[in-house]
C-alpha positions as CSV (number, residue, x, y, z in Angstrom):
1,X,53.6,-66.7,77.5
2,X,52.3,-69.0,75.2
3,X,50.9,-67.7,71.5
4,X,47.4,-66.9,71.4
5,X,45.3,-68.7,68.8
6,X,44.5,-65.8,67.0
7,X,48.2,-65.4,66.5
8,X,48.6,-69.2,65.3
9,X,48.7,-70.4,61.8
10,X,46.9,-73.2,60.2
11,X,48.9,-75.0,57.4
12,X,45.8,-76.2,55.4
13,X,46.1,-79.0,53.2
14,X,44.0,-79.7,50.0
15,X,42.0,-82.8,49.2
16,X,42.1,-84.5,45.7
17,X,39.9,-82.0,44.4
18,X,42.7,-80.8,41.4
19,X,42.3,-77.3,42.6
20,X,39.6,-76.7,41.2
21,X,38.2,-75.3,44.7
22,X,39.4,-74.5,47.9
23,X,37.9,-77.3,50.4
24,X,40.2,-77.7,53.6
25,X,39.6,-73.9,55.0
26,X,36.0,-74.0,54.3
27,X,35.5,-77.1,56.5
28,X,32.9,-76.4,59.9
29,X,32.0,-73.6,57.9
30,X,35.2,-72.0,57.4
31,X,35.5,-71.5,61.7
32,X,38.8,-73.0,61.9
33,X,39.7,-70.4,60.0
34,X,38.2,-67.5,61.8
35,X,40.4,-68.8,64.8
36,X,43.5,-69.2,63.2
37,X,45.1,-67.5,60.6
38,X,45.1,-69.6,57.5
39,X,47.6,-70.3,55.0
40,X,47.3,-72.9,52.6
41,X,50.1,-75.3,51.4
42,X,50.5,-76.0,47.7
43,X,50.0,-79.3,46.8
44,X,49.1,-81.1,42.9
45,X,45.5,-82.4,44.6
46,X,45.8,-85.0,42.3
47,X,45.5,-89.0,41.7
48,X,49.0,-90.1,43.3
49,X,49.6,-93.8,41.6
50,X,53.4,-93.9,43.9
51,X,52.1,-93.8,47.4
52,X,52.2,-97.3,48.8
53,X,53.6,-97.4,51.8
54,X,54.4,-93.8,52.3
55,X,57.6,-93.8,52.6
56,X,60.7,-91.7,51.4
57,X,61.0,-92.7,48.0
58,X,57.6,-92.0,46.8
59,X,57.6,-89.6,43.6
60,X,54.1,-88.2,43.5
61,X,52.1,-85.2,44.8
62,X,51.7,-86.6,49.1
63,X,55.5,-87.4,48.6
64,X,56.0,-84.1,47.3
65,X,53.0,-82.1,49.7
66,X,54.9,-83.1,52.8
67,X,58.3,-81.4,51.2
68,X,56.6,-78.1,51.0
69,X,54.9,-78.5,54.8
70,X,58.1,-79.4,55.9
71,X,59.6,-76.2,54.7
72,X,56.6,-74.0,56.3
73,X,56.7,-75.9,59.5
74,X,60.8,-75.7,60.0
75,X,60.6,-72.4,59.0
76,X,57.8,-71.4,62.0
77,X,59.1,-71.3,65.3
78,X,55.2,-70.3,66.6
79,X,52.5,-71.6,67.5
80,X,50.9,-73.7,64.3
81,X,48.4,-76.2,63.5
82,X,48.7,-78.5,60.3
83,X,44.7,-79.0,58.9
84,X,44.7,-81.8,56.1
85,X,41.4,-83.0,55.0
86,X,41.1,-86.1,53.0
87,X,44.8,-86.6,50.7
88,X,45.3,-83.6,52.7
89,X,45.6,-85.6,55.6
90,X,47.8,-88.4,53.8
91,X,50.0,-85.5,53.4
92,X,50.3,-84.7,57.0
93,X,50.7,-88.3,57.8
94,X,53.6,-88.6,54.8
95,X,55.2,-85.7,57.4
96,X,54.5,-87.7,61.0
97,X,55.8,-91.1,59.6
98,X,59.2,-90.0,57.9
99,X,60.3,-86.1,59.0
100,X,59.0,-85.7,62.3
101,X,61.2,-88.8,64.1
102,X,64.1,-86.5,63.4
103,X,62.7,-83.3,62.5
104,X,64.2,-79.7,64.3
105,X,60.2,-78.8,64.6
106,X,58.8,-78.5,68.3
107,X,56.1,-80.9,69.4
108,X,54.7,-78.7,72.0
109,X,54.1,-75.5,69.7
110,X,53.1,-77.7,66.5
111,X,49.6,-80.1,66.2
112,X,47.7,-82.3,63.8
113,X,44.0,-81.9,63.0
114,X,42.8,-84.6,60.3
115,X,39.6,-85.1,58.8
116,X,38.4,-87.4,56.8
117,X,41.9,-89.1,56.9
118,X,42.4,-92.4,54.8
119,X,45.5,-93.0,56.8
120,X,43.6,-92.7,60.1
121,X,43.7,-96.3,62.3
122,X,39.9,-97.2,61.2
123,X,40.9,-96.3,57.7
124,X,40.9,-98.0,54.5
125,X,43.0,-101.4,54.7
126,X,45.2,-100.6,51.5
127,X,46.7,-97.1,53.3
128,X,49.8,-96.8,55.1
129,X,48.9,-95.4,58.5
130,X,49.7,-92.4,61.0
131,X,51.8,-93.6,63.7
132,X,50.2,-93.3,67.1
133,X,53.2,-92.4,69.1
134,X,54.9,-89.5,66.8
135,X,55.6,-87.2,69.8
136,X,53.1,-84.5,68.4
137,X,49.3,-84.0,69.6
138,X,47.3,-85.2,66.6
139,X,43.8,-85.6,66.3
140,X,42.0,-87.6,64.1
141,X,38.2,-86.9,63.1
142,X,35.9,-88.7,61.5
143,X,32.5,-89.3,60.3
144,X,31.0,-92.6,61.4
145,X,30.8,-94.5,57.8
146,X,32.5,-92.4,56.1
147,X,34.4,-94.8,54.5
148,X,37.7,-93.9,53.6
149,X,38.4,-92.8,57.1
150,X,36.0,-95.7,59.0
151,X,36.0,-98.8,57.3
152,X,35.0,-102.3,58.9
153,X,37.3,-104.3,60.6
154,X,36.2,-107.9,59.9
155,X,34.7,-108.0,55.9
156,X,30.7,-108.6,55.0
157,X,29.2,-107.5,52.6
158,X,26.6,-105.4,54.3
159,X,29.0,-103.2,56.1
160,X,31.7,-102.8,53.2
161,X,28.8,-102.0,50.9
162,X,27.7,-99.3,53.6
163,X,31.2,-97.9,54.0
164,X,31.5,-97.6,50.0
165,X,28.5,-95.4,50.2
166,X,29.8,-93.7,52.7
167,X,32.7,-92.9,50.3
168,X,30.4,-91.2,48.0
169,X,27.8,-89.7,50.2
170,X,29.0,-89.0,53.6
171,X,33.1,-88.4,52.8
172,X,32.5,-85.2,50.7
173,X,30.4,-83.0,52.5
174,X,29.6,-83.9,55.7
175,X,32.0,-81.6,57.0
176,X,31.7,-78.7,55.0
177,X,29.0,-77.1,57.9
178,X,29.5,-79.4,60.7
179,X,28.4,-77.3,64.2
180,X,31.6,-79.2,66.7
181,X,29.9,-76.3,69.2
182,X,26.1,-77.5,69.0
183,X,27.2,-81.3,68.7
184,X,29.8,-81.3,71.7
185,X,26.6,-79.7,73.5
186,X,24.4,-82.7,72.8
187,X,27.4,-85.5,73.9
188,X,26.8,-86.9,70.4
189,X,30.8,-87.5,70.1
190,X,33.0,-90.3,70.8
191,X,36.5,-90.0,71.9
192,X,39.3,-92.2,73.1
193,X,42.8,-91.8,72.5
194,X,46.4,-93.6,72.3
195,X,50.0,-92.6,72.7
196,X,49.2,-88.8,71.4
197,X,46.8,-89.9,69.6
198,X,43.4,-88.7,70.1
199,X,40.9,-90.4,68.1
200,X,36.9,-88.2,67.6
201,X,34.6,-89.7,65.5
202,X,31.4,-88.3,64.8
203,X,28.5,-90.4,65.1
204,X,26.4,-90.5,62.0
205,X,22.6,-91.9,62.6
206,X,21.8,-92.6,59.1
207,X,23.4,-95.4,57.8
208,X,24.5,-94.2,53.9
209,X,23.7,-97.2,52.6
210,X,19.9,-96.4,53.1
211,X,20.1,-92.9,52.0
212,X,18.5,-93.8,48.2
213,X,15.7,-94.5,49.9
214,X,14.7,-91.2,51.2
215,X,16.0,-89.8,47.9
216,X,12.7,-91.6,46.5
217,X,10.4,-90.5,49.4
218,X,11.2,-93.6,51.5
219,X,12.2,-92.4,54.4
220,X,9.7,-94.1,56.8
221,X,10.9,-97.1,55.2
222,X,15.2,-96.2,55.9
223,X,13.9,-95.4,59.8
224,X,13.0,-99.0,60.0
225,X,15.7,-100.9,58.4
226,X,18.5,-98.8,60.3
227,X,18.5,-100.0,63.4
228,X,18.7,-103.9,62.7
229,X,21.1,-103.2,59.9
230,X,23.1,-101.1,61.6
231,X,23.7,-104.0,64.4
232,X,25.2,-106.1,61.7
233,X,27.5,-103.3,60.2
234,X,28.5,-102.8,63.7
235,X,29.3,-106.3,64.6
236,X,32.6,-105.7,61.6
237,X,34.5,-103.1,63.5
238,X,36.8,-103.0,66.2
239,X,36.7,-99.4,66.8
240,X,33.8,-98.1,69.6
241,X,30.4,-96.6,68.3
242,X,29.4,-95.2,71.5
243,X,31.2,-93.3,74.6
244,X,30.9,-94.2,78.2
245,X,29.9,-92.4,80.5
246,X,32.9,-92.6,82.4
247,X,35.2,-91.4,79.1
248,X,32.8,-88.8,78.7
249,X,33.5,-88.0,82.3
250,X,37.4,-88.1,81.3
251,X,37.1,-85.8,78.9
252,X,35.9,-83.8,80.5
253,X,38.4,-83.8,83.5
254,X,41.4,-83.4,80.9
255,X,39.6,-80.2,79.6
256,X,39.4,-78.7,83.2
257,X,42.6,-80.1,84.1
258,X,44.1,-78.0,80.5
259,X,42.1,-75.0,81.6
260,X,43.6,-74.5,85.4
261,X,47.3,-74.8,83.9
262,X,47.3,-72.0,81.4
263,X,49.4,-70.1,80.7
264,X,51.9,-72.7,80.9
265,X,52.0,-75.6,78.0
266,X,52.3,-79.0,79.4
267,X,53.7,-81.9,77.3
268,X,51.5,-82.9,74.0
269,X,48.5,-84.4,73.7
270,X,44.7,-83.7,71.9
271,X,41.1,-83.9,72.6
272,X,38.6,-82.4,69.8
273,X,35.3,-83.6,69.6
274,X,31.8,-83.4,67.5
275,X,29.2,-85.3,65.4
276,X,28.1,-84.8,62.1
277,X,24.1,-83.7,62.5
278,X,20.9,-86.1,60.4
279,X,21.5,-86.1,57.4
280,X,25.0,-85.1,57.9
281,X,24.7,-81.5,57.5
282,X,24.8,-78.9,60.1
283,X,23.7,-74.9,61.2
284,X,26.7,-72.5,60.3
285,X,29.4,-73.4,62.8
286,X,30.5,-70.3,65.2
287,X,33.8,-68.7,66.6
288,X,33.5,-71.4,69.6
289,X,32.9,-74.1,67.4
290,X,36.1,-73.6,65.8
291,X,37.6,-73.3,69.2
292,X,36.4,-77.2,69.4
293,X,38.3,-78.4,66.4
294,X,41.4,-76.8,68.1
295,X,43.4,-80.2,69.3
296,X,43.4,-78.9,72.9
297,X,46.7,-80.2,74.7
298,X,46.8,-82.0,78.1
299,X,49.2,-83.9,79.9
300,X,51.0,-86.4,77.6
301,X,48.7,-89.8,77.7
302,X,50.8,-93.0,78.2
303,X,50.5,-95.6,74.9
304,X,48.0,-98.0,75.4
305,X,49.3,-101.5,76.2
């Protein structure tokens, strides 16, 4: 029989914070954690000038942050979950990229939950990225605009200008108290996936660039410039800002589908799903919220063509 959640570990991963808090657990409200039982892999948290192309090679604290998960993950034959959040994340993606093509660790008891991820497709241009077809179920969740994890494909000014806010006021805490339960409830999610990849971003409907405004009382003001700026900041990505009916419809099959085979584990893949509420704070996140973030696994998807 398959491990239960409650029985699973996380393998959290710090952002560049230095230390000086613990972020990655406290995520959703800390409901990951209620699920799964949390242990957090030591890492420097720190500014890592050597990582490039994240590679083998590298001499810095991602370089050296995938080392220790590697050691925890070979050394768990369970069921387990890696949960990076920001560098966190680049950590993870060190891992996927350079130990997991010939690593001894199981794909169908081991997945991938990033947040916030640099390295994620939509990222930032100057990252190395995670591959799409590592073998293990990874999901990658986002905030729409926040930057380092959803940045324009095609530059202007007006979009990159809106993504570098997003940096700075959407990137840091929009996920501290994000409700996946209440969110998934209202459809406000977008999901599509690739190889065993499975791709959530949260749909964010206040651009950051306007959010100065309503710091000054402006907010009627930010209400009516969003919606024609927002067209143009659109028109500079390649990545899809709403869901289908249809893929909603898809999703949802996939869940059911997941639902009528347990307890048996069928090959690798993910699904997680939510939105970041206005403003891009939430309600305290419950137990089944955290059971959202959980990359559910499904029958293997084929790589997209």
């Amino acid at each position: 029989m398959a491990a239960t959640a409650a029985a699973a570990t996380a393998y959290t991963l710090e952002p560049l914070n230095l230390n000086i808090v613990e972020s990655t657990p406290n995520l959703f409200g800390g409901a990951l954690c209620e699920v799964y039982d949390c242990e957090r892999v030591p890492t420097a948290a720190s500014l890592d000038l050597s990582h490039v192309d994240g590679v083998f090679g590298e001499d810095g604290p991602i370089s050296a942050g995938a080392a220790r998960l590697d050691d925890r993950l070979v050394a768990d034959p369970g069921e387990k979950l890696v949960f990076g959040f920001s560098q966190g994340a680049q950590i993870a993606g060190f891992w996927l990229r350079n130990y997991a093509p010939t690593s001894a660790v199981a794909p169908d008891t081991t997945s991938f939950l990033l947040v916030g991820d640099p390295e994620n497709t939509y990222g930032v241009p100057w990252a190395p990225k995670v591959p799409i077809d590592s073998g293990f179920a990874v999901t990658e969740l986002w905030s729409q605009y926040d930057g380092w994890a959803d940045w324009p494909a095609r530059f202007s000014l007006l979009a990159a200008a809106n993504a570098v806010a997003g940096m700075f006021l959407v990137h840091p805490t929009v996920y501290d108290t994000l409700d996946l339960a209440a969110e998934e409830a209202a459809g406000n999610l977008v999901t599509w996936q690739n190889g065993t990849m499975t791709y959530t971003m949260v749909r964010n409907d206040r651009l950051p660039l306007l959010t100065p405004l309503r710091w000054v009382g402006l907010g009627a003001v930010a209400d009516a410039l969003d919606a024609p700026l927002r067209d143009k900041i659109e028109a500079s990505y390649d990545r899809p800002a709403a869901a289908p009916a249809a893929d909603l419809g898809a999703v949802g099959a996939r869940r059911a589908s997941d639902a009528a085979a347990r307890p048996a584990r069928p090959a690798s893949s993910a699904t997680a799903s939510a939105r970041p509420p206005s403003g891009g704070r939430g309600e305290p996140v419950s137990r089944a919220a955290a059971e959202r973030a959980k990359p559910t696994r499904t029958l293997r998807a084929q790589p997209a063509a």
